[in-house]
C-alpha positions in Angstrom: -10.1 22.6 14.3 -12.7 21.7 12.4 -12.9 19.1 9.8 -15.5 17.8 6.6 -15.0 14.6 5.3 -16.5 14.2 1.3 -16.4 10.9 -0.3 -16.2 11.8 -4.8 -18.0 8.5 -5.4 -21.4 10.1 -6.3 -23.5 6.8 -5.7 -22.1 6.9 -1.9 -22.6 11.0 -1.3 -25.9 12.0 -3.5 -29.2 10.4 -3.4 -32.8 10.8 -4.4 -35.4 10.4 -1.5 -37.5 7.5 -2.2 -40.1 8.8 -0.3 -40.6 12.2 0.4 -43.6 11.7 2.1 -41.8 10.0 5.1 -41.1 11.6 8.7 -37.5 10.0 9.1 -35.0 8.5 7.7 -35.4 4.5 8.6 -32.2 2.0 9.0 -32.7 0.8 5.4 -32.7 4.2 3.9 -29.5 5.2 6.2 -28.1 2.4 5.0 -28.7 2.9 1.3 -27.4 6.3 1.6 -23.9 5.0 3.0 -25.0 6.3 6.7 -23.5 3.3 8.7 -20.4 2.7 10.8 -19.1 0.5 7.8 -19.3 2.9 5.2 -15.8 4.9 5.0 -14.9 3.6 8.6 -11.1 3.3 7.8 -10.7 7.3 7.2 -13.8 8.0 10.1 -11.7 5.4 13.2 -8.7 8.2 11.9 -11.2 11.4 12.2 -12.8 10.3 15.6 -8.9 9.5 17.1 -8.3 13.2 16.2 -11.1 14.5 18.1 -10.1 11.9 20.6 -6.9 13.7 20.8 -8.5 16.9 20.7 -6.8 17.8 17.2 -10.4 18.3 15.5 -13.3 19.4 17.6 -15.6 19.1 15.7 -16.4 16.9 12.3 -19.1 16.2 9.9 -19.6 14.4 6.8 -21.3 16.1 3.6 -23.7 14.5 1.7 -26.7 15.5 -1.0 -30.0 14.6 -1.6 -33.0 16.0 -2.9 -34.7 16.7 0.4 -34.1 19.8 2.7 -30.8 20.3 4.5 -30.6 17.9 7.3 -28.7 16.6 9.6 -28.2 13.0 10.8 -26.1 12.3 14.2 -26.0 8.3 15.2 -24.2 7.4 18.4 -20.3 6.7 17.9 -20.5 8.2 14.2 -19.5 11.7 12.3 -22.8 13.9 11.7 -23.7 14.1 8.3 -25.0 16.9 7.1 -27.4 15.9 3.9 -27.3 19.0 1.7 -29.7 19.7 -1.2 -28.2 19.5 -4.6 -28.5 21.5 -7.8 -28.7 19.6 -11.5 -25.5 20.1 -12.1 -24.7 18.4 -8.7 -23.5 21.6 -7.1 -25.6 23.0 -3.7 -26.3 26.1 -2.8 -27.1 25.6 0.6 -23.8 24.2 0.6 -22.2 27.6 -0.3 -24.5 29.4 2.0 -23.5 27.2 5.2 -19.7 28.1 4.1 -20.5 31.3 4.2 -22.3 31.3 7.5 -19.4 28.8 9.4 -16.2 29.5 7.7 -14.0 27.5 5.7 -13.1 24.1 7.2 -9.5 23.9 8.4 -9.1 20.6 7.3 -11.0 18.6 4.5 -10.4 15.2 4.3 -11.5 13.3 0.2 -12.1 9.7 -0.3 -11.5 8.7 -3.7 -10.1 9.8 -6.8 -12.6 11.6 -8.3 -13.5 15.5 -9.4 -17.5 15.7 -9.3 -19.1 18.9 -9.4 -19.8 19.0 -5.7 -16.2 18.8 -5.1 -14.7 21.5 -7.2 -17.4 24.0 -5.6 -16.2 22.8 -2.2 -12.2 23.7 -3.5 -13.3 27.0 -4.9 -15.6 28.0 -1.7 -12.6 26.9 0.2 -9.5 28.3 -0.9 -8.0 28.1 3.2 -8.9 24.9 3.9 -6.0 21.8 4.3 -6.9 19.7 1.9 -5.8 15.8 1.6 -6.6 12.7 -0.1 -6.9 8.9 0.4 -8.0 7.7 -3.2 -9.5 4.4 -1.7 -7.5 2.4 -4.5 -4.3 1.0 -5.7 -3.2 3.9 -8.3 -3.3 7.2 -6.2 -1.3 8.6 -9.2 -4.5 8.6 -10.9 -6.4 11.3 -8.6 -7.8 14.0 -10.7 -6.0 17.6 -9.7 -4.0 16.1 -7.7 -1.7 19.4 -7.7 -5.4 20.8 -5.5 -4.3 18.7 -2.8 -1.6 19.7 0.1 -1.4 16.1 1.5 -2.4 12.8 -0.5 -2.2 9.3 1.6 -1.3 5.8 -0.3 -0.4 3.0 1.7 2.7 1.6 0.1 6.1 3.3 -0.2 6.1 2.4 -4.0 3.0 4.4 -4.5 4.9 7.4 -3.0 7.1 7.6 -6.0 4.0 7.3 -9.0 2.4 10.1 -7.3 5.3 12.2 -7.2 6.4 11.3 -10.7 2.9 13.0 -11.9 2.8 15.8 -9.0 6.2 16.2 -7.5 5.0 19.5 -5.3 2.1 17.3 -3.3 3.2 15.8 -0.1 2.6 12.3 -0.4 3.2 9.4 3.0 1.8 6.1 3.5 -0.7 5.7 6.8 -1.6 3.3 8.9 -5.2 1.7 8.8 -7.4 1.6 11.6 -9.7 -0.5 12.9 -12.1 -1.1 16.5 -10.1 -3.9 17.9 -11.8 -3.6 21.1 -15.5 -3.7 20.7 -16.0 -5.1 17.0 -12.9 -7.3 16.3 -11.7 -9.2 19.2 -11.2 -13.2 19.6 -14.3 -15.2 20.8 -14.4 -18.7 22.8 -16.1 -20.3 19.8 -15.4 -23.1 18.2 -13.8 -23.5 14.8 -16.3 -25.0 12.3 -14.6 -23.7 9.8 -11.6 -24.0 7.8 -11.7 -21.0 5.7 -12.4 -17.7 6.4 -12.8 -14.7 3.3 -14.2 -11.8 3.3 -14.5 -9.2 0.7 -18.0 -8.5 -1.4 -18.7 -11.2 -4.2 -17.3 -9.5 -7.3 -14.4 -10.8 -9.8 -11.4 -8.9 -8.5 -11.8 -9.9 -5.3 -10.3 -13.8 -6.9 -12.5 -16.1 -4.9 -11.5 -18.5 -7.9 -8.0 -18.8 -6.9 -9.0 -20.1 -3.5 -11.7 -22.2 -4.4 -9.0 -23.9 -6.8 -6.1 -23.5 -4.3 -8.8 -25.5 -2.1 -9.4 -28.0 -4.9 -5.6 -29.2 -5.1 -6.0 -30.2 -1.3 -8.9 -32.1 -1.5 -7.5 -34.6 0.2 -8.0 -32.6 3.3 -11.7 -31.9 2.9 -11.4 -28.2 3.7 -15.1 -26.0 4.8 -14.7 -21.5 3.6 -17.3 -19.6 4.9 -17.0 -16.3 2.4 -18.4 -13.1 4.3 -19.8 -10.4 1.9 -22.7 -9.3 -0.2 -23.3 -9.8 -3.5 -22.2 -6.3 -5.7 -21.9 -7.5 -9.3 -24.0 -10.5 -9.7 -20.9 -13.0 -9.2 -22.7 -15.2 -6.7 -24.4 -17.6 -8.7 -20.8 -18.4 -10.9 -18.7 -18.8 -7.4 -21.9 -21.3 -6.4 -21.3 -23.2 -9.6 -17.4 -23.3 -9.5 -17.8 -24.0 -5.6 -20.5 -27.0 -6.6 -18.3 -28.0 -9.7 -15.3 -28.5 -7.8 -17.0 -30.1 -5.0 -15.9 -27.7 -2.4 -17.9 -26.9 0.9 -18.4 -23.4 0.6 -20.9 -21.1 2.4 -21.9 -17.9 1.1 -23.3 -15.7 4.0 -24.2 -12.6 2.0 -24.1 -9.1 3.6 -24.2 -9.4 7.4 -23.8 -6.7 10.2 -20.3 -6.5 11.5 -20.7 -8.5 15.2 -21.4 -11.2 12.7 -18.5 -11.3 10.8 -16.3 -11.4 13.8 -18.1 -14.5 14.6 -17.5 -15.7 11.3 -13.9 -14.9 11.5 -13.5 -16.5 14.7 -15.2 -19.4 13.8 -12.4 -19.9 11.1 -8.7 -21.5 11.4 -7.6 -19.4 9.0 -8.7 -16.0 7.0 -7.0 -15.0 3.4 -7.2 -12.2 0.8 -6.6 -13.4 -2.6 -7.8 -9.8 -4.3 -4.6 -8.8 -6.3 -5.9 -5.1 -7.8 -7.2 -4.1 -3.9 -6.2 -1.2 -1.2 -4.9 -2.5 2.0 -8.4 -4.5 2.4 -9.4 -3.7 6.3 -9.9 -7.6 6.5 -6.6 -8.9 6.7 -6.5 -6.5 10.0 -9.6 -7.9 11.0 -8.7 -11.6 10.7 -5.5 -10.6 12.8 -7.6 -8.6 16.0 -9.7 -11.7 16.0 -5.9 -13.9 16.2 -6.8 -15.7 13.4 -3.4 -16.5 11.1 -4.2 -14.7 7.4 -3.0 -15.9 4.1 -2.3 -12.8 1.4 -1.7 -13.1 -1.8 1.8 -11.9 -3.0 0.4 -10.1 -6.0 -1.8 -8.1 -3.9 -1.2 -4.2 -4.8 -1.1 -3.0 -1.3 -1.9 -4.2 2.2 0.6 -7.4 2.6 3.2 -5.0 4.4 0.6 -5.4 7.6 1.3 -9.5 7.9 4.8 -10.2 9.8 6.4 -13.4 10.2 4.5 -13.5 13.7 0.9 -13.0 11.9 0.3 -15.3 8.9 2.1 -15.8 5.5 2.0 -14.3 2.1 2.1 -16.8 -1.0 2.1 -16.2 -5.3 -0.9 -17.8 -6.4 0.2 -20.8 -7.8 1.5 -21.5 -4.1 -1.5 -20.4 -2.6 -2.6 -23.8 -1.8 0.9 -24.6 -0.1 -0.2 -21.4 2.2 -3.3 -23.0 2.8 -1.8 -26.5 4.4 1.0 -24.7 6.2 -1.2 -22.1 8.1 -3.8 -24.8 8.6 -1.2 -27.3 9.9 1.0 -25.2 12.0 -2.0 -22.4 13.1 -0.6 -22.4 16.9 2.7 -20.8 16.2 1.3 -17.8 15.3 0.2 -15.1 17.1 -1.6 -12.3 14.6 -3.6 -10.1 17.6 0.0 -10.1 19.3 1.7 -8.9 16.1 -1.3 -6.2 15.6 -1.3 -4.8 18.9 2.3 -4.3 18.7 1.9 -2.2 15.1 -1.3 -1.3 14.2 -2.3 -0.3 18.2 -4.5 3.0 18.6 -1.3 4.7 20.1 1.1 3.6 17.2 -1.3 4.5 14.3 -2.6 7.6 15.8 0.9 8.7 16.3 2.1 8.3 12.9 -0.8 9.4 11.4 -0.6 13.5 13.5 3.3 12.7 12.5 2.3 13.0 9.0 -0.3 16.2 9.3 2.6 18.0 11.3 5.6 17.1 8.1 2.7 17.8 5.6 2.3 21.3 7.1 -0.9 21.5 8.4 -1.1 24.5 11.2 -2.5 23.5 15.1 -1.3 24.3 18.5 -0.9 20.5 19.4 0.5 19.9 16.2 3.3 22.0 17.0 3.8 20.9 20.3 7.2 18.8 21.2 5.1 17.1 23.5 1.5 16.8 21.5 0.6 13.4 21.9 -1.2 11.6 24.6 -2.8 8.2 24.8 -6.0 7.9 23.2 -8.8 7.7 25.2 -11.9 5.7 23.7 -14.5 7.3 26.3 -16.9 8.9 25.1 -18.3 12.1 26.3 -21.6 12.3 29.3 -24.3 11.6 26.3 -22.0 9.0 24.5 -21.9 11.1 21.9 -19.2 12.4 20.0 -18.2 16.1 20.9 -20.6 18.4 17.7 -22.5 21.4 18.5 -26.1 21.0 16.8 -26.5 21.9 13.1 -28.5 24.7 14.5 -25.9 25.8 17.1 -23.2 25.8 14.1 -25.1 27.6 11.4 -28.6 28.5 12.3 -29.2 27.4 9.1 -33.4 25.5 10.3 -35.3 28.1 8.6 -38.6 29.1 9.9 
Protein backbone atom coordinates (compact mmCIF):
# COMPACT_ATOMS: atom_id res chain seq x y z
CA UNK A 1 0.00 0.00 0.00
CA UNK A 2 1.30 3.03 -0.68
CA UNK A 3 0.75 6.21 1.14
CA UNK A 4 1.41 10.50 0.63
CA UNK A 5 1.22 12.46 3.46
CA UNK A 6 0.26 16.55 2.55
CA UNK A 7 0.27 19.08 5.20
CA UNK A 8 -2.61 22.27 3.73
CA UNK A 9 -0.58 24.79 5.81
CA UNK A 10 1.05 26.40 2.77
CA UNK A 11 3.94 28.10 4.82
CA UNK A 12 5.03 24.35 5.99
CA UNK A 13 4.50 22.54 2.20
CA UNK A 14 5.59 25.43 -0.45
CA UNK A 15 8.72 27.42 -0.47
CA UNK A 16 10.88 29.69 -2.56
CA UNK A 17 14.57 28.54 -2.89
CA UNK A 18 16.71 31.15 -1.38
CA UNK A 19 19.41 30.29 -3.36
CA UNK A 20 19.21 28.67 -6.51
CA UNK A 21 22.62 28.84 -7.08
CA UNK A 22 23.38 26.20 -4.28
CA UNK A 23 24.34 22.31 -4.81
CA UNK A 24 22.25 21.04 -1.74
CA UNK A 25 19.96 21.61 0.46
CA UNK A 26 21.87 22.48 3.93
CA UNK A 27 20.34 21.70 7.65
CA UNK A 28 19.09 25.35 7.87
CA UNK A 29 17.30 25.28 4.59
CA UNK A 30 15.71 21.63 5.49
CA UNK A 31 14.79 23.06 8.36
CA UNK A 32 13.07 26.12 7.11
CA UNK A 33 11.23 24.08 4.77
CA UNK A 34 9.66 21.82 7.68
CA UNK A 35 12.13 18.80 6.60
CA UNK A 36 12.97 17.69 10.27
CA UNK A 37 11.87 14.82 12.53
CA UNK A 38 9.87 17.50 14.54
CA UNK A 39 7.83 18.78 11.89
CA UNK A 40 4.41 16.68 11.61
CA UNK A 41 6.17 13.79 13.81
CA UNK A 42 2.82 12.87 15.53
CA UNK A 43 0.97 11.69 12.12
CA UNK A 44 4.87 10.50 10.62
CA UNK A 45 5.66 8.02 14.33
CA UNK A 46 1.82 6.63 12.96
CA UNK A 47 2.96 6.36 9.11
CA UNK A 48 6.42 4.66 9.93
CA UNK A 49 4.49 2.05 12.59
CA UNK A 50 2.45 1.13 9.40
CA UNK A 51 5.31 0.36 7.36
CA UNK A 52 6.66 -1.23 10.46
CA UNK A 53 3.72 -3.39 10.33
CA UNK A 54 3.95 -3.83 6.78
CA UNK A 55 0.47 -2.08 6.17
CA UNK A 56 2.15 0.71 3.90
CA UNK A 57 5.29 -0.15 2.01
CA UNK A 58 6.13 2.63 0.93
CA UNK A 59 5.57 6.53 1.99
CA UNK A 60 6.47 9.94 1.01
CA UNK A 61 5.66 13.34 1.83
CA UNK A 62 4.71 16.11 -0.86
CA UNK A 63 6.08 19.28 -0.85
CA UNK A 64 6.55 22.47 -3.50
CA UNK A 65 9.12 24.69 -4.27
CA UNK A 66 10.34 26.68 -7.02
CA UNK A 67 13.28 24.39 -7.83
CA UNK A 68 13.19 21.12 -9.93
CA UNK A 69 11.51 18.01 -8.62
CA UNK A 70 13.54 16.54 -6.00
CA UNK A 71 13.71 14.27 -3.62
CA UNK A 72 14.97 14.41 -0.04
CA UNK A 73 15.45 10.94 2.10
CA UNK A 74 17.11 11.54 5.76
CA UNK A 75 17.70 8.47 7.95
CA UNK A 76 14.58 7.40 10.16
CA UNK A 77 12.29 10.02 8.10
CA UNK A 78 9.49 9.82 5.20
CA UNK A 79 11.04 10.95 1.70
CA UNK A 80 9.79 14.02 0.62
CA UNK A 81 9.38 14.56 -2.70
CA UNK A 82 9.71 18.62 -3.31
CA UNK A 83 7.53 19.24 -6.39
CA UNK A 84 7.60 22.35 -8.55
CA UNK A 85 4.62 24.57 -8.23
CA UNK A 86 2.52 26.64 -10.68
CA UNK A 87 1.17 30.42 -9.75
CA UNK A 88 -1.84 29.23 -8.83
CA UNK A 89 -0.04 26.80 -6.43
CA UNK A 90 -1.08 23.73 -8.45
CA UNK A 91 2.03 21.39 -10.06
CA UNK A 92 2.25 19.79 -12.94
CA UNK A 93 4.91 17.58 -12.31
CA UNK A 94 2.73 16.61 -9.59
CA UNK A 95 -0.04 15.45 -12.12
CA UNK A 96 2.57 13.89 -14.31
CA UNK A 97 4.17 11.66 -11.41
CA UNK A 98 0.36 10.53 -10.71
CA UNK A 99 0.05 9.61 -13.87
CA UNK A 100 3.29 7.72 -14.16
CA UNK A 101 2.83 5.86 -10.36
CA UNK A 102 -0.80 5.56 -9.81
CA UNK A 103 -3.12 6.89 -7.42
CA UNK A 104 -1.97 6.56 -3.81
CA UNK A 105 -4.06 4.11 -1.82
CA UNK A 106 -4.05 5.95 1.11
CA UNK A 107 -3.50 9.92 1.56
CA UNK A 108 -3.15 11.03 4.78
CA UNK A 109 -4.01 15.57 5.38
CA UNK A 110 -2.79 17.62 8.20
CA UNK A 111 -4.85 20.48 8.74
CA UNK A 112 -7.98 21.99 7.89
CA UNK A 113 -7.33 23.61 5.02
CA UNK A 114 -8.37 23.48 0.92
CA UNK A 115 -5.22 25.10 -0.94
CA UNK A 116 -5.01 24.72 -4.57
CA UNK A 117 -2.37 21.97 -4.33
CA UNK A 118 -4.83 19.92 -2.39
CA UNK A 119 -7.90 20.01 -4.53
CA UNK A 120 -5.66 18.90 -7.62
CA UNK A 121 -4.37 16.07 -5.51
CA UNK A 122 -8.43 15.03 -4.77
CA UNK A 123 -9.37 15.49 -8.37
CA UNK A 124 -6.06 13.50 -9.73
CA UNK A 125 -7.01 11.02 -7.11
CA UNK A 126 -10.47 10.04 -7.22
CA UNK A 127 -9.35 6.07 -5.69
CA UNK A 128 -7.34 7.06 -3.17
CA UNK A 129 -8.49 6.60 0.91
CA UNK A 130 -8.51 9.76 1.98
CA UNK A 131 -8.36 10.96 5.86
CA UNK A 132 -7.83 13.87 7.98
CA UNK A 133 -6.22 14.99 11.25
CA UNK A 134 -7.00 18.85 11.24
CA UNK A 135 -4.00 19.50 13.72
CA UNK A 136 -6.61 21.69 15.92
CA UNK A 137 -9.34 21.79 18.36
CA UNK A 138 -12.45 22.31 15.91
CA UNK A 139 -12.14 19.42 13.32
CA UNK A 140 -15.82 20.51 12.41
CA UNK A 141 -14.21 23.29 10.80
CA UNK A 142 -12.27 21.25 7.97
CA UNK A 143 -13.07 22.57 4.62
CA UNK A 144 -15.01 19.66 2.30
CA UNK A 145 -15.05 17.67 4.85
CA UNK A 146 -17.80 15.44 3.01
CA UNK A 147 -14.11 14.72 0.48
CA UNK A 148 -12.78 12.85 3.28
CA UNK A 149 -13.55 8.90 4.06
CA UNK A 150 -11.98 8.95 7.53
CA UNK A 151 -11.39 12.34 9.70
CA UNK A 152 -9.28 11.82 13.17
CA UNK A 153 -10.06 14.26 16.41
CA UNK A 154 -8.90 13.29 19.59
CA UNK A 155 -11.77 13.65 21.93
CA UNK A 156 -15.03 11.83 21.87
CA UNK A 157 -16.96 15.28 22.03
CA UNK A 158 -15.33 16.37 18.84
CA UNK A 159 -16.91 13.13 17.27
CA UNK A 160 -20.26 14.50 17.59
CA UNK A 161 -19.41 18.46 15.99
CA UNK A 162 -18.09 16.70 13.04
CA UNK A 163 -20.94 14.63 12.56
CA UNK A 164 -23.40 17.28 13.19
CA UNK A 165 -21.85 19.15 10.04
CA UNK A 166 -21.00 15.78 7.92
CA UNK A 167 -22.88 12.93 9.37
CA UNK A 168 -21.74 10.50 6.22
CA UNK A 169 -17.75 10.94 7.23
CA UNK A 170 -16.32 8.38 9.53
CA UNK A 171 -15.05 10.21 12.35
CA UNK A 172 -12.77 8.30 15.71
CA UNK A 173 -10.43 9.65 18.10
CA UNK A 174 -6.59 8.20 17.89
CA UNK A 175 -4.02 7.74 19.97
CA UNK A 176 -0.81 10.08 19.72
CA UNK A 177 2.50 8.78 19.31
CA UNK A 178 5.64 9.48 20.39
CA UNK A 179 9.66 7.89 20.38
CA UNK A 180 9.63 6.89 24.02
CA UNK A 181 12.63 4.87 23.49
CA UNK A 182 15.39 6.90 21.88
CA UNK A 183 14.18 10.64 22.27
CA UNK A 184 11.98 10.66 25.52
CA UNK A 185 13.17 8.52 28.14
CA UNK A 186 14.17 9.42 31.95
CA UNK A 187 17.76 10.55 32.58
CA UNK A 188 19.99 10.23 35.98
CA UNK A 189 20.11 14.04 36.17
CA UNK A 190 19.54 16.09 38.65
CA UNK A 191 16.54 18.28 39.21
CA UNK A 192 17.49 22.00 39.00
CA UNK A 193 14.41 22.85 38.20
CA UNK A 194 11.01 23.19 39.45
CA UNK A 195 9.12 23.89 36.42
CA UNK A 196 9.11 22.43 33.31
CA UNK A 197 6.86 23.98 30.02
CA UNK A 198 7.04 23.52 26.81
CA UNK A 199 5.17 24.81 23.98
CA UNK A 200 6.51 27.79 21.42
CA UNK A 201 6.27 31.44 23.02
CA UNK A 202 2.95 32.69 21.73
CA UNK A 203 -0.30 33.90 23.69
CA UNK A 204 -2.49 30.90 23.52
CA UNK A 205 -0.08 28.76 24.79
CA UNK A 206 -1.04 30.84 28.70
CA UNK A 207 2.42 31.06 30.04
CA UNK A 208 0.75 33.99 32.09
CA UNK A 209 -1.38 31.70 34.03
CA UNK A 210 1.65 29.87 35.30
CA UNK A 211 3.84 32.60 35.85
CA UNK A 212 0.98 33.97 38.17
CA UNK A 213 -0.09 30.49 39.47
CA UNK A 214 3.85 30.60 40.42
CA UNK A 215 3.43 34.11 41.90
CA UNK A 216 0.78 33.06 44.62
CA UNK A 217 3.49 30.48 45.91
CA UNK A 218 6.11 32.64 46.31
CA UNK A 219 6.72 31.56 49.43
CA UNK A 220 8.24 28.50 47.96
CA UNK A 221 10.68 30.18 45.61
CA UNK A 222 9.89 28.10 42.60
CA UNK A 223 12.69 27.99 39.15
CA UNK A 224 10.48 27.08 35.19
CA UNK A 225 12.66 26.45 32.56
CA UNK A 226 10.09 27.21 29.38
CA UNK A 227 11.34 25.05 26.26
CA UNK A 228 10.27 26.64 22.88
CA UNK A 229 11.06 29.21 20.25
CA UNK A 230 9.85 32.35 19.88
CA UNK A 231 6.82 32.36 16.93
CA UNK A 232 4.91 35.65 17.59
CA UNK A 233 7.18 38.03 19.26
CA UNK A 234 5.76 37.19 22.88
CA UNK A 235 9.20 36.69 24.41
CA UNK A 236 10.08 40.01 25.45
CA UNK A 237 6.29 40.50 27.39
CA UNK A 238 6.68 36.88 29.24
CA UNK A 239 10.43 38.37 30.22
CA UNK A 240 8.73 41.44 31.62
CA UNK A 241 5.82 39.70 33.46
CA UNK A 242 8.47 36.96 34.54
CA UNK A 243 10.91 40.02 35.86
CA UNK A 244 7.77 41.97 37.19
CA UNK A 245 6.66 39.28 39.29
CA UNK A 246 9.97 38.37 40.42
CA UNK A 247 9.87 34.81 39.17
CA UNK A 248 13.00 32.73 38.11
CA UNK A 249 12.22 31.93 34.70
CA UNK A 250 14.52 30.74 31.94
CA UNK A 251 13.59 31.00 28.42
CA UNK A 252 15.73 28.38 26.31
CA UNK A 253 14.38 29.34 22.86
CA UNK A 254 14.20 26.64 20.16
CA UNK A 255 16.52 23.74 20.96
CA UNK A 256 16.91 20.24 19.18
CA UNK A 257 14.82 17.59 20.78
CA UNK A 258 17.78 15.50 22.98
CA UNK A 259 17.74 18.86 24.66
CA UNK A 260 14.49 19.17 25.69
CA UNK A 261 14.44 15.70 27.24
CA UNK A 262 17.15 17.08 29.28
CA UNK A 263 15.20 19.90 30.09
CA UNK A 264 12.25 17.88 30.99
CA UNK A 265 14.22 15.66 33.13
CA UNK A 266 15.92 18.24 34.81
CA UNK A 267 12.36 19.35 36.03
CA UNK A 268 10.07 18.11 39.05
CA UNK A 269 7.33 18.77 37.37
CA UNK A 270 6.08 19.64 33.55
CA UNK A 271 2.43 21.51 32.86
CA UNK A 272 0.33 22.65 29.88
CA UNK A 273 -1.60 25.58 30.63
CA UNK A 274 -2.70 26.15 26.59
CA UNK A 275 -6.61 26.01 26.82
CA UNK A 276 -7.51 26.50 22.79
CA UNK A 277 -4.56 23.50 21.94
CA UNK A 278 -4.65 19.75 20.26
CA UNK A 279 -3.58 17.09 22.50
CA UNK A 280 -0.04 19.00 22.82
CA UNK A 281 2.68 16.00 22.24
CA UNK A 282 4.32 17.46 25.52
CA UNK A 283 2.15 16.31 28.12
CA UNK A 284 3.22 12.69 26.64
CA UNK A 285 6.65 13.77 26.65
CA UNK A 286 6.82 15.04 30.23
CA UNK A 287 5.18 11.48 31.18
CA UNK A 288 7.99 9.09 28.97
CA UNK A 289 10.54 11.15 30.74
CA UNK A 290 8.31 10.14 34.37
CA UNK A 291 8.04 13.51 35.15
CA UNK A 292 4.30 14.15 37.00
CA UNK A 293 2.38 16.90 34.45
CA UNK A 294 -0.04 19.42 35.49
CA UNK A 295 -2.93 20.19 32.67
CA UNK A 296 -5.10 22.64 32.63
CA UNK A 297 -8.84 21.61 32.90
CA UNK A 298 -9.96 24.09 30.18
CA UNK A 299 -7.64 22.53 27.82
CA UNK A 300 -9.76 21.54 24.50
CA UNK A 301 -8.19 18.23 24.04
CA UNK A 302 -5.30 16.20 25.33
CA UNK A 303 -6.16 15.90 29.37
CA UNK A 304 -7.86 12.42 28.69
CA UNK A 305 -3.91 11.13 28.38
CA UNK A 306 -3.12 12.05 32.31
CA UNK A 307 -4.59 9.26 34.85
CA UNK A 308 -4.74 9.35 38.47
CA UNK A 309 -1.31 7.41 38.29
CA UNK A 310 0.37 10.29 35.90
CA UNK A 311 -0.18 13.87 37.19
CA UNK A 312 -3.29 16.05 37.90
CA UNK A 313 -5.50 18.26 36.00
CA UNK A 314 -6.61 21.69 37.75
CA UNK A 315 -9.18 25.01 36.46
CA UNK A 316 -6.92 27.78 36.34
CA UNK A 317 -7.71 29.59 39.24
CA UNK A 318 -6.44 26.23 41.13
CA UNK A 319 -3.61 25.90 39.03
CA UNK A 320 -1.35 27.00 41.72
CA UNK A 321 -2.97 24.39 44.20
CA UNK A 322 -1.66 21.78 41.23
CA UNK A 323 1.54 23.29 41.36
CA UNK A 324 2.26 22.65 45.41
CA UNK A 325 0.54 19.21 45.36
CA UNK A 326 2.54 17.74 42.42
CA UNK A 327 5.63 19.37 43.74
CA UNK A 328 5.00 18.16 47.27
CA UNK A 329 3.92 14.65 46.78
CA UNK A 330 6.05 14.03 43.15
CA UNK A 331 7.04 10.41 44.37
CA UNK A 332 3.62 8.82 44.29
CA UNK A 333 3.38 9.15 40.89
CA UNK A 334 4.41 7.15 38.25
CA UNK A 335 3.64 8.96 34.65
CA UNK A 336 6.24 6.52 32.34
CA UNK A 337 4.37 3.58 34.18
CA UNK A 338 0.90 5.03 33.35
CA UNK A 339 2.21 5.78 29.55
CA UNK A 340 3.65 2.47 28.89
CA UNK A 341 0.57 0.88 29.91
CA UNK A 342 -1.77 3.25 27.34
CA UNK A 343 0.01 5.00 25.02
CA UNK A 344 2.70 1.87 24.27
CA UNK A 345 3.76 1.28 20.51
CA UNK A 346 1.60 -2.01 20.64
CA UNK A 347 -1.69 -0.29 22.19
CA UNK A 348 -1.58 2.83 19.87
CA UNK A 349 -0.66 1.04 16.85
CA UNK A 350 -3.44 -1.34 17.42
CA UNK A 351 -6.12 1.00 17.87
CA UNK A 352 -5.03 3.17 15.31
CA UNK A 353 -5.22 -0.16 12.16
CA UNK A 354 -8.58 -0.76 14.41
CA UNK A 355 -9.80 2.39 13.15
CA UNK A 356 -8.57 2.14 9.21
CA UNK A 357 -10.23 -1.51 9.20
CA UNK A 358 -14.03 0.14 10.85
CA UNK A 359 -13.37 3.18 8.53
CA UNK A 360 -13.25 0.85 5.47
CA UNK A 361 -10.08 1.18 4.13
CA UNK A 362 -9.23 -2.17 1.83
CA UNK A 363 -5.74 -4.36 2.71
CA UNK A 364 -4.99 -7.93 3.03
CA UNK A 365 -3.69 -7.47 6.80
CA UNK A 366 -6.41 -5.28 7.45
CA UNK A 367 -8.74 -7.89 6.87
CA UNK A 368 -7.01 -10.37 8.65
CA UNK A 369 -8.54 -11.91 12.11
CA UNK A 370 -5.10 -12.23 13.03
CA UNK A 371 -3.32 -8.82 11.43
CA UNK A 372 -1.46 -7.54 14.13
CA UNK A 373 1.99 -8.25 15.37
CA UNK A 374 4.29 -6.44 17.64
CA UNK A 375 5.99 -3.68 16.23
CA UNK A 376 9.35 -3.96 15.51
CA UNK A 377 11.54 -0.66 15.73
CA UNK A 378 14.55 -2.23 13.60
CA UNK A 379 15.29 -0.71 10.92
CA UNK A 380 16.16 -2.32 7.65
CA UNK A 381 20.30 -3.32 6.52
CA UNK A 382 20.99 0.50 5.40
CA UNK A 383 18.94 1.94 8.40
CA UNK A 384 16.79 3.28 6.22
CA UNK A 385 13.29 3.15 5.98
CA UNK A 386 11.90 0.61 3.28
CA UNK A 387 11.30 3.44 -0.31
CA UNK A 388 12.42 2.47 -3.68
CA UNK A 389 14.40 5.61 -5.18
CA UNK A 390 12.41 8.47 -6.73
CA UNK A 391 13.89 7.18 -9.88
CA UNK A 392 13.04 3.47 -9.28
CA UNK A 393 9.22 4.78 -8.58
CA UNK A 394 8.69 7.15 -11.44
CA UNK A 395 11.74 7.64 -13.63
CA UNK A 396 10.76 10.91 -13.46
CA UNK A 397 15.20 12.43 -13.43
CA UNK A 398 15.00 13.81 -16.85
CA UNK A 399 17.99 13.73 -19.00
Amino acid sequence: MRLAFIRTKTDSTVFVRENPDAQALDRVALERMKISPKAGSSSKNIILGLQRQKIVSTGEEWKFWNGDLEEISLRGQLPVLLFPFNDNLTSDELARYIRITGQPDLIWVEGPDYPPYLEQIFDLCPGSFKMIYSKDWRPEKIKKLSRYDLCLVDEEWEIEEVKRVCPNVHCAVWDKLIDYETTHYPLPVEKIYDICYVAYLRERKKHELLFRAMAKLKDRKLSCVCVGDDRKGYRAELEKLASGLNLAVHFTGEIPKAEVNRCINQSKIGVMCAALDAAPRAILEYMAADVPVLVNAELWAGSRYVGPQAGLVKAPEEFHLGLAELLDHRENYSPRAHLLQHYANENVMAKFIGILQQAGLKHPRLSSDNFFQTISSREDENGQLAANSLEERAGLRHG
